[in-house]
C-alpha positions in Angstrom: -2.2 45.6 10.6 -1.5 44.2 7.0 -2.9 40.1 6.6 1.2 38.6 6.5 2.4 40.3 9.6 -1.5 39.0 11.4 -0.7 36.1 10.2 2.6 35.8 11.8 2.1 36.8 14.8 -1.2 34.4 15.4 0.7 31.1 13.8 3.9 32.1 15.6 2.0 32.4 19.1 0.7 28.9 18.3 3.9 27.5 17.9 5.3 29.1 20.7 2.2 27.3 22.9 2.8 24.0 21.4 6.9 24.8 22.7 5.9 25.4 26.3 3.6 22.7 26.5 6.2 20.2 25.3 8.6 21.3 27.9 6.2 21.6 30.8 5.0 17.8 29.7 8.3 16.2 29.2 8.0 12.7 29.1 10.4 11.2 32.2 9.2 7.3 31.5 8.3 5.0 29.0 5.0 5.1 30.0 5.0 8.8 30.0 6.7 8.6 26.5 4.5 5.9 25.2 1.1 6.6 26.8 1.0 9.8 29.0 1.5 7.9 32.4 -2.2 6.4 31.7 -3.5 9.5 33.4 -5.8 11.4 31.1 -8.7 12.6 32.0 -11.4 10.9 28.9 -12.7 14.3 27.7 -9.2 15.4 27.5 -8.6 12.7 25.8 -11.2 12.8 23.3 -10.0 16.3 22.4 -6.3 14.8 21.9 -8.0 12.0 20.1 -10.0 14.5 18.0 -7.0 16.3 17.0 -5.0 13.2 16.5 -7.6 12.1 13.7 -8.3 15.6 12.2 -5.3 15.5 9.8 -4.7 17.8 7.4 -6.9 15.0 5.2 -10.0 16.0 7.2 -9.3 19.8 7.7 -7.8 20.5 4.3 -8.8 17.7 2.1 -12.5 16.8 3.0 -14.5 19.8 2.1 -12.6 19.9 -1.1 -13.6 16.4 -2.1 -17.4 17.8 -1.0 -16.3 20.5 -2.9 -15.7 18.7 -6.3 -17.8 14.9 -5.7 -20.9 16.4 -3.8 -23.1 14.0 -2.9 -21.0 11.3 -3.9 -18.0 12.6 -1.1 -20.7 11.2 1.6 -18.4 8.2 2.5 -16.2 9.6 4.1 -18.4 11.6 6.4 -20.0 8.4 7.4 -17.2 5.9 7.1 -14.6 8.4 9.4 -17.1 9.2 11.7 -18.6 5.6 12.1 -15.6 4.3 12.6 -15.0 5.8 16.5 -18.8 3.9 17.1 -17.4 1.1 16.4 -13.9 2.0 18.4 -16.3 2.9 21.4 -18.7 -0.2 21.5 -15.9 -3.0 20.4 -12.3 -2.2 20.8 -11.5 0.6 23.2 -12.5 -0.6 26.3 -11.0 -4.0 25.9 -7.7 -3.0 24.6 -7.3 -0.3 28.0 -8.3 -3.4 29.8 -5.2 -5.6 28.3 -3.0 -3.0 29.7 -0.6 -2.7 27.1 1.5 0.2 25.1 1.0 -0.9 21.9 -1.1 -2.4 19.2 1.4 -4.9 18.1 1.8 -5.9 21.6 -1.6 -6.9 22.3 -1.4 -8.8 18.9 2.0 -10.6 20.0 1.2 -11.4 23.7 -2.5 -12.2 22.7 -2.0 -14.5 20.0 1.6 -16.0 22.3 4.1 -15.0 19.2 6.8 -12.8 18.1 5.4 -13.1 14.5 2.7 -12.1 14.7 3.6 -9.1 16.7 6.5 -8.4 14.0 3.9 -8.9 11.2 1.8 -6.2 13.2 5.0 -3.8 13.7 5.4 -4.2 9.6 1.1 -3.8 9.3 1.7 -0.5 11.3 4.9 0.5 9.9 3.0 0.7 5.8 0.1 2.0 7.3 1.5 5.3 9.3 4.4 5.9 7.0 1.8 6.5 3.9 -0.5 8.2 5.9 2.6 10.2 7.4 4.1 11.3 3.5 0.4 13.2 3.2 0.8 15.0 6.7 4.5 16.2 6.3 3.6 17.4 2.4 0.4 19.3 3.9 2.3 20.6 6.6 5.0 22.2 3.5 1.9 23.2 1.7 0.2 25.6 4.7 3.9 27.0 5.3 4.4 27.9 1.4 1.3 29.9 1.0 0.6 31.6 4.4 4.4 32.2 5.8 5.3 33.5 1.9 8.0 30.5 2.0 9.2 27.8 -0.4 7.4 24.5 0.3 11.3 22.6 1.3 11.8 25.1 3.8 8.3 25.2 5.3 8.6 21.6 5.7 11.9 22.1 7.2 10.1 24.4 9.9 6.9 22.1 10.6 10.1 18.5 10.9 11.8 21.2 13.5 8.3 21.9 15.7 7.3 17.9 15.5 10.8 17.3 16.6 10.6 19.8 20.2 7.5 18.9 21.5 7.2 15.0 20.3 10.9 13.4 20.5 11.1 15.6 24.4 7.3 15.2 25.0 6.6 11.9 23.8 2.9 11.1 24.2 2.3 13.1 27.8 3.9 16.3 25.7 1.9 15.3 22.7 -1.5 14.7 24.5 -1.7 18.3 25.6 0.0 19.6 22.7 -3.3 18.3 21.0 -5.6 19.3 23.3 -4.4 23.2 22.2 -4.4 22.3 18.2 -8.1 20.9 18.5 -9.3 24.3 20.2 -7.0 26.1 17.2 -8.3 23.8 14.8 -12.0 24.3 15.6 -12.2 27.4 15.9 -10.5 28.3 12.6 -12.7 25.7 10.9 -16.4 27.1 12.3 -15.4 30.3 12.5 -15.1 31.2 8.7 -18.2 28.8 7.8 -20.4 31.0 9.7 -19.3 34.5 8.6 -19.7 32.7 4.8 -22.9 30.7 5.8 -24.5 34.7 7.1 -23.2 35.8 3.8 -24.7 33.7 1.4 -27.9 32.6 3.5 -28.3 35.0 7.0 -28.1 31.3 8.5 -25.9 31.1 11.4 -25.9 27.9 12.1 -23.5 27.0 8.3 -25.5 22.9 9.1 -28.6 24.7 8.5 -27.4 26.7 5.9 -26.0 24.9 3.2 -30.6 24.0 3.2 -31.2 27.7 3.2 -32.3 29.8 0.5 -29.7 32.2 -1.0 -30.2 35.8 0.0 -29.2 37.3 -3.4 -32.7 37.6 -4.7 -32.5 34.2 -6.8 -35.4 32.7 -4.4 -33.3 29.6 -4.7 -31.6 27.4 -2.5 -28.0 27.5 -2.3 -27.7 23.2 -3.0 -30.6 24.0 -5.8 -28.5 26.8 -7.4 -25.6 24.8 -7.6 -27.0 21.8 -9.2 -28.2 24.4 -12.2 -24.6 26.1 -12.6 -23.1 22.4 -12.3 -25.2 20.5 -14.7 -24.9 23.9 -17.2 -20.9 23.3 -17.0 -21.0 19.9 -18.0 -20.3 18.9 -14.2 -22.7 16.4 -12.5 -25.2 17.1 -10.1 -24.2 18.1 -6.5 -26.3 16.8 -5.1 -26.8 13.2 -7.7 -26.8 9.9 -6.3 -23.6 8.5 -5.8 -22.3 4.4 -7.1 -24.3 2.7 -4.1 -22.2 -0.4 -3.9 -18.9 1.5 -3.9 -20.4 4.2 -1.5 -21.6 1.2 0.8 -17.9 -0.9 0.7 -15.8 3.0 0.9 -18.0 3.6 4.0 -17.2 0.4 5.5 -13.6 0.3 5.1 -13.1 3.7 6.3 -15.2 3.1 9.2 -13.1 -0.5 10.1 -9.9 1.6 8.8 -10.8 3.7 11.6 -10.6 1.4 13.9 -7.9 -0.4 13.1 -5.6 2.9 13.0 -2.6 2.2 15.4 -2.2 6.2 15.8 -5.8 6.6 17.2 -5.9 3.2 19.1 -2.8 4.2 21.4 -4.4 7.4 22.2 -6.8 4.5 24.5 -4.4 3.1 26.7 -3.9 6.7 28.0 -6.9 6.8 30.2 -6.8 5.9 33.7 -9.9 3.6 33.9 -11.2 0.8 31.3 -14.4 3.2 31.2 -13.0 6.0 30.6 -11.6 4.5 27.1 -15.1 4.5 26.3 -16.0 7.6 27.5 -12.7 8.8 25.6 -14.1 7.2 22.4 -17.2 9.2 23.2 -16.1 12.6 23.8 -14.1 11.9 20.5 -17.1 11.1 18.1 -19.0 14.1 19.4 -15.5 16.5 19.0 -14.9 15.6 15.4 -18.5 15.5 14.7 -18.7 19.7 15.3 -16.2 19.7 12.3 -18.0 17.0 10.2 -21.3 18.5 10.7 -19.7 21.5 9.0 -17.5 20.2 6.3 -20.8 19.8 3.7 -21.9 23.3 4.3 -17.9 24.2 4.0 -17.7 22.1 0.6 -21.1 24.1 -0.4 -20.3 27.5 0.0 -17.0 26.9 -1.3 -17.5 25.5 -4.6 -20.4 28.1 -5.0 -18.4 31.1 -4.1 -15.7 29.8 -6.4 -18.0 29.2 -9.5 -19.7 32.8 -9.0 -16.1 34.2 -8.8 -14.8 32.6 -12.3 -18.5 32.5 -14.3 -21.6 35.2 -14.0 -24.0 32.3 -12.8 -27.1 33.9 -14.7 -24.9 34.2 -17.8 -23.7 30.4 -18.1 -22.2 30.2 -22.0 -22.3 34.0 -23.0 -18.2 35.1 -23.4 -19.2 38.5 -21.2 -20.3 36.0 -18.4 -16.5 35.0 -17.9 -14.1 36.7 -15.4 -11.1 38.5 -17.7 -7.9 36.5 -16.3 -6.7 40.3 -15.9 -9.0 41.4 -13.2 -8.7 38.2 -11.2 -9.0 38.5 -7.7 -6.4 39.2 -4.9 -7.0 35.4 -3.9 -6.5 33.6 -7.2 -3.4 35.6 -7.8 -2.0 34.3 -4.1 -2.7 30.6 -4.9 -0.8 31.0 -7.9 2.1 31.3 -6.3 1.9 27.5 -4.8 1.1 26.1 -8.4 -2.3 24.6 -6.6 -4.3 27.1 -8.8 -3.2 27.5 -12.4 -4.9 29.1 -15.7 -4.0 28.5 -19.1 -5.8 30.7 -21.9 -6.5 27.9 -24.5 -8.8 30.3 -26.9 -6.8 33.5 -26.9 -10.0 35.5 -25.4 -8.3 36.6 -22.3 -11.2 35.1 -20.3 -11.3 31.9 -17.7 -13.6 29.1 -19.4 -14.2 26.4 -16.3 -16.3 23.8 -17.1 -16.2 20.2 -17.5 -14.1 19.3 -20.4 -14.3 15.3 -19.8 -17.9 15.2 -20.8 -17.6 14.8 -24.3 -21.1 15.6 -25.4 -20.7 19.0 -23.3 -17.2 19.8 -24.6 -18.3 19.7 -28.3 -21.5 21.5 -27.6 -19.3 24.3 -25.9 -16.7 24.3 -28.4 -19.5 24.4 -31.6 -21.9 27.3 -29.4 -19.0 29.0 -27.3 -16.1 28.6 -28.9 -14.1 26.7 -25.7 -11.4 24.8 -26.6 -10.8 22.9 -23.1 -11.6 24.1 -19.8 -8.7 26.8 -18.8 -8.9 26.6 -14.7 -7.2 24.0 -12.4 -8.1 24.4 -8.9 -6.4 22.0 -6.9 -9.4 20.7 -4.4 -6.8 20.8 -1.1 -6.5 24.6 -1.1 -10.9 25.1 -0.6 -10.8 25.2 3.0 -7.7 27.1 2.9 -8.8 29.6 0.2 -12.8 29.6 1.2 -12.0 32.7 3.8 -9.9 35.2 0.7 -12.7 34.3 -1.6 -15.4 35.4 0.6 -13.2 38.4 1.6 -13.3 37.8 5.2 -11.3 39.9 7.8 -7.9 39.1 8.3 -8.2 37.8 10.9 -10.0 35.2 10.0 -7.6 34.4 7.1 -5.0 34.4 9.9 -6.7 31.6 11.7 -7.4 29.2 9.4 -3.6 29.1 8.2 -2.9 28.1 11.7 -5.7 26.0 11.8 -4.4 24.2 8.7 -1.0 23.6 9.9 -1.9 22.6 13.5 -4.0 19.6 11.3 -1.2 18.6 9.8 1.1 18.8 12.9 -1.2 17.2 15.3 -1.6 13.5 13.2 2.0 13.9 11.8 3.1 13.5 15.7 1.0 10.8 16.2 1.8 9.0 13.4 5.4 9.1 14.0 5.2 8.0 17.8 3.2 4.8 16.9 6.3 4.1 14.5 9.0 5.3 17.1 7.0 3.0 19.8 6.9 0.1 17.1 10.7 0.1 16.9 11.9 0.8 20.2 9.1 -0.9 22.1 7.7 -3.8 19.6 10.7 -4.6 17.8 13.4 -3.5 20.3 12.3 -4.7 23.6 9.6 -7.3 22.5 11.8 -9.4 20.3 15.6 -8.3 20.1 16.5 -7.0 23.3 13.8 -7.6 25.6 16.2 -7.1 29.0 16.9 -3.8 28.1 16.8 -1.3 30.9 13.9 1.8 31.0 16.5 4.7 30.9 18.0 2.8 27.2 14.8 2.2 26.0 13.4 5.8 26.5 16.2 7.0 24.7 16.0 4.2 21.7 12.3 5.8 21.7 13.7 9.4 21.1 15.6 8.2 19.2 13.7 6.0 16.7 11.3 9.2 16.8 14.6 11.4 15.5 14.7 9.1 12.5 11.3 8.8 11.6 10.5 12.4 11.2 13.9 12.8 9.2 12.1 9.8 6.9 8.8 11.2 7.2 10.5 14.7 6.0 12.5 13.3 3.0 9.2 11.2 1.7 7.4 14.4 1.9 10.1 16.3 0.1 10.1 13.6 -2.5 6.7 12.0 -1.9 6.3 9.0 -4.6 4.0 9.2 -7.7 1.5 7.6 -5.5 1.6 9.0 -2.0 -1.3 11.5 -2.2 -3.7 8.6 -3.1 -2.4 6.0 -0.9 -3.0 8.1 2.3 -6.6 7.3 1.5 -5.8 3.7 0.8 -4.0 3.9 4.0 -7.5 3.2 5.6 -8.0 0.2 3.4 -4.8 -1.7 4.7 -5.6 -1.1 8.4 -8.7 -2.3 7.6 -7.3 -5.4 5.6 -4.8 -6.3 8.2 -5.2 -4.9 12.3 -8.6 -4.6 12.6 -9.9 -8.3 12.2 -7.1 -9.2 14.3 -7.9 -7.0 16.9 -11.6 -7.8 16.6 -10.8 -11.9 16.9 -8.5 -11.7 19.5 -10.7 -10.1 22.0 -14.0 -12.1 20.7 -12.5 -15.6 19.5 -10.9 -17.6 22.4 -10.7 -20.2 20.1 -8.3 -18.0 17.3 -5.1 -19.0 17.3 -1.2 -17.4 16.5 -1.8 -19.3 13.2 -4.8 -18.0 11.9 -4.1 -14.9 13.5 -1.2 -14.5 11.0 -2.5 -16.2 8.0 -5.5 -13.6 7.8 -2.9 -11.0 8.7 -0.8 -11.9 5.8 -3.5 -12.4 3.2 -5.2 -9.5 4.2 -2.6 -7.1 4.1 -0.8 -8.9 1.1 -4.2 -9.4 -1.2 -5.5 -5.8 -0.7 -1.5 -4.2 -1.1 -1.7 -6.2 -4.4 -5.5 -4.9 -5.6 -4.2 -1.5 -5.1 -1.3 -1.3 -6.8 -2.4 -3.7 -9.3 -5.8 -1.4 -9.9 -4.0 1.8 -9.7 -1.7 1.4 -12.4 1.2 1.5 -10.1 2.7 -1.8 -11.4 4.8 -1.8 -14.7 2.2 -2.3 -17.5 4.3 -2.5 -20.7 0.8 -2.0 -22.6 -0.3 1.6 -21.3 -3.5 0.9 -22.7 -4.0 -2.0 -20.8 -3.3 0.6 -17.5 -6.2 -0.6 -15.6 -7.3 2.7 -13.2 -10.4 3.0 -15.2 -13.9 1.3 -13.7 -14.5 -0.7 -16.4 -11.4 -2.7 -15.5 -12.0 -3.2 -11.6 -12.7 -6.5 -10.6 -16.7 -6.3 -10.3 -16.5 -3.1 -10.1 -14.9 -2.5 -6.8 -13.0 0.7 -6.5 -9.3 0.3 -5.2 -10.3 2.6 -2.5 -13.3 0.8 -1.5 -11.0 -2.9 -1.3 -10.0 -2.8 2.3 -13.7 -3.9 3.2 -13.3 -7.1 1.0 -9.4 -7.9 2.3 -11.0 -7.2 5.9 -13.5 -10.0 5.2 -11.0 -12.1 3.3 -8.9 -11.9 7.0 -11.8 -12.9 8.6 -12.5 -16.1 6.4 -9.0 -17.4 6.0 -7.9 -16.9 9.9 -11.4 -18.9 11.0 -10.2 -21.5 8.5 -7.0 -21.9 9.5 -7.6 -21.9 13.0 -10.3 -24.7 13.0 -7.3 -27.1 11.5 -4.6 -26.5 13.7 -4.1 -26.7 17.9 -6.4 -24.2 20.2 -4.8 -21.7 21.9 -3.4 -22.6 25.0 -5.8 -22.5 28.1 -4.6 -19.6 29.9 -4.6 -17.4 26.5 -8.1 -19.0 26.4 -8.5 -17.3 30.4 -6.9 -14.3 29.2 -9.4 -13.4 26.7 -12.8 -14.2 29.2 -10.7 -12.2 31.6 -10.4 -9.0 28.4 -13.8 -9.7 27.7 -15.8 -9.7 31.0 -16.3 -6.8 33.6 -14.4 -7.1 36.6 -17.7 -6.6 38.4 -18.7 -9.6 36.9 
């Protein structure tokens, strides 16, 4: 069976799972439509949770920033995994125990105001919709290359799925529809990294062998290889020590990002028990961890089987040791297609020169030895994971899986994201502060509703995504951070914080850390472009833009404690409320 018609038929029986699951979970309630009837068993859960967080940023994405940044990419493993430690030990539990739908409801009812839930709902609504612009464009991205479609209507396919099992689903439909897209996303993620991790190293287990030696007769080991190939191409060292102070503050505000996702939260109040949200939160960290254990090996292999593809790697410099564009593989020819691989011959030779062209001492040295005039090869770092299968010439197959693997990432958050908005609307804003006496039947439908016109948002932003988008669903962690997390964190430990400190740290930290951002990424007009300030020498102390949320996190800390030791104490049964979240029934 050729590759496109295997590929079909395994993405096409996916979506037909994800269909009947949707119908045979139909929400019927708003607590079905907003938290699965509160009856999910925890490892269920943490499977549903795990597929919730493993976005097309953490299938697709993450092993290509290994890929490219090495050692220096460690963040991310740390700060995205950290995060459900502290989500498990600080938050979960508590917020089951509330007994709410939302996020911005426990902020509202806990700190007694409709402005502060309203500055939650807006918190929430920035957070998922630039996280959401990432998903819908990834989800265009996987149907382009694999289904042989143009990116609009691929994206047009992925709004239509979303649409069945999450606006009729809601989050009982979703719950199991994630459950399925973990197992699909798991497998196709493992899968390949062993068959390339036996090829490279006879390791099975790819964790142990991105350590192993290479069994090409080199008597090296694979990360020891690629530091030589790297370093002789101008790059830096795989395996080099990253900026520790920005590595430290990344890892941080990913990890409280984490926690303070309203998307992952929710997926908490689904449980039946208030220990089962920590079981949940549990299961969770070990589910995601089989993939992050195996996203370095992934990021490896995939770099190395990419350099030996373009560049004899015992011929680093010599003009024979370059692949002839002409006799290109099947795979680089595919990616082509998508414009996320690209060569442009900038010598005339015919041959593909990659190298690192923004190390000026290295480019002159090639150019005066080799006679390169610019590196020739863009490889766009989202399609490694993708590609990593074609350019180890694995079965079918196994190219099969991984392209629904990488669209069932982008799926699974995309449908998450979008019902924390829909719930925002229809539940937060809707029922919490406009029309709080509206009946069940009206609200479910407002849900549906609000969900329609979210994914129909969600679809246009990814169609025309702005300049910005791709970066800012990183810096998405870095407002939830800023703005929901200290709340959260203050109004289950502080009795004493009150609605106004509670929304003066909101405010600044959300407003401070939006303004570092845009400010430090150039996305302001600077009439000046050489004054554009995205450069390191121009950050304030030297704090990368994506590492901020950790400082506008502890600038909500300092100004809500302030602000609350000058103005009135919460009232005494908010005080009651709080010992009552906080202490074990038992107790």
């Amino acid at each position: 069976m050729d590759l496109q018609t295997l590929i079909y038929l395994v993405v096409g029986a996916t979506f037909l799972l994800y269909f009947v699951l949707a119908i045979v979970a139909r929400a019927g309630t708003t607590s079905e439509f907003y938290v699965a009837g509160k009856g999910i068993n925890p490892i269920l859960n943490g499977m549903a949770t795990a597929a919730d967080w493993m976005s097309a940023a953490s299938f697709i994405s993450m092993a290509g920033l290994i890929a490219f940044n090495g050692y220096s990419a460690s963040a991310y493993l740390m700060g995205w995994t950290g995060g459900y430690v502290l989500l498990a030990m600080l938050l979960a539990p508590y917020l089951r125990k509330f007994g709410k739908f939302t996020v911005p409801e426990f902020i509202g009812d806990r700190f007694y105001s409709n402005t502060a839930r309203v500055i939650a709902v807006i918190a929430l609504l920035v957070i998922s919709l630039t996280y959401v612009i990432g998903q819908m464009k990834g989800v265009g991205v996987a149907f382009s290359r694999f289904l042989e479609t143009s990116v609009e209507v691929g994206l047009f396919a992925g709004m239509g799925i979303v649409f069945v099992y999450a606006v009729l689903g809601g989050m009982k439909g979703i719950t199991y529809t994630q459950i399925a897209q973990y197992v699909i996303m798991i497998f196709a993620y493992t899968v390949p990294a062993i068959f390339i991790s036996l090829q490279l190293t006879g390791h099975f287990l790819p964790q142990t062998g991105t350590g192993a030696m290479l069994t090409d007769g080199s008597n090296q080991y694979l990360l020891q290889k690629l530091d030589l190939v790297l370093v002789d191409l101008g790059f830096a060292e795989y395996t080099g020590t990253p900026d520790l102070m920005n590595t430290f503050l990344l890892t941080l505000a990913l990890m409280i990002g984490t926690a303070g996702l309203p998307h992952v939260l929710v997926r908490f109040f689904t449980v039946p028990r208030v220990r089962d949200a920590r079981k949940s939160a549990g299961w969770t960290l070990l589910f995601i961890a089989i993939l992050y254990t195996t996203a370095p090996a992934v990021g490896a292999m995939a770099m190395w089987n990419t350099l030996k593809t373009v560049q004899d790697t015992d011929e680093i410099g010599a003009p024979e040791g370059n692949l002839l564009y002409a006799e290109r593989p099947d795979w680089m020819r595919s990616w082509e297609l998508t414009g996320l691989l690209q060569f442009e011959d900038k010598n005339g030779d015919g041959r593909i020169q990659y190298y690192n062209d923004d190390n000026e001492d290295f480019a002159a040295m090639a150019e005066e030895e080799y006679g390169w005039n610019g590196n020739e090869l863009y490889v766009d770092r989202d399609i490694m994971v993708l590609a990593n299968p074609e350019i180890a010439n694995l079965p079918n197959w196994v190219i099969a899986l991984i392209a629904a693997g990488g669209i069932a990432a982008a799926l699974s958050t995309a449908a998450g994201l979008l019902l924390a908005i829909s719930s925002a609307i229809s539940h937060d804003l809707l029922k919490g502060v406009f029309m709080p006496n509206i009946s069940e039947k009206n609200e479910l439908m407002a849900g549906r509703i609000s969900m329609t016109v979210a994914i129909i948002v969600a679809g246009y932003l990814g169609l025309n995504p702005p300049g910005f988008a791709a970066q800012v669903v990183a810096l998405a962690f870095g407002l939830a951070a800023s703005s929901l997390f200290p709340a959260l964190m203050m109004g289950i430990f502080s009795k004493r914080m009150n609605k106004e400190g509670a929304i003066a740290g909101m405010l600044t930290g959300l407003s401070i850390t939006l303004l570092y951002i845009f400010w430090y990424k150039g996305w302001f007009f600077i009439p000046d472009t050489n004054m554009l300030p995205d450069n390191a020498d121009n950050w304030l102390f030297g704090i990368n833009p994506t590492s901020f949320g950790a400082i506008g996190a502890a600038i909500n800390f300092i100004v809500a404690i302030l602000v609350a030791k000058i103005t009135t104490p919460p009232p005494h049964e908010i005080q009651e409320l709080v010992e009552d979240v906080r202490v074990p029934r038992a107790s």
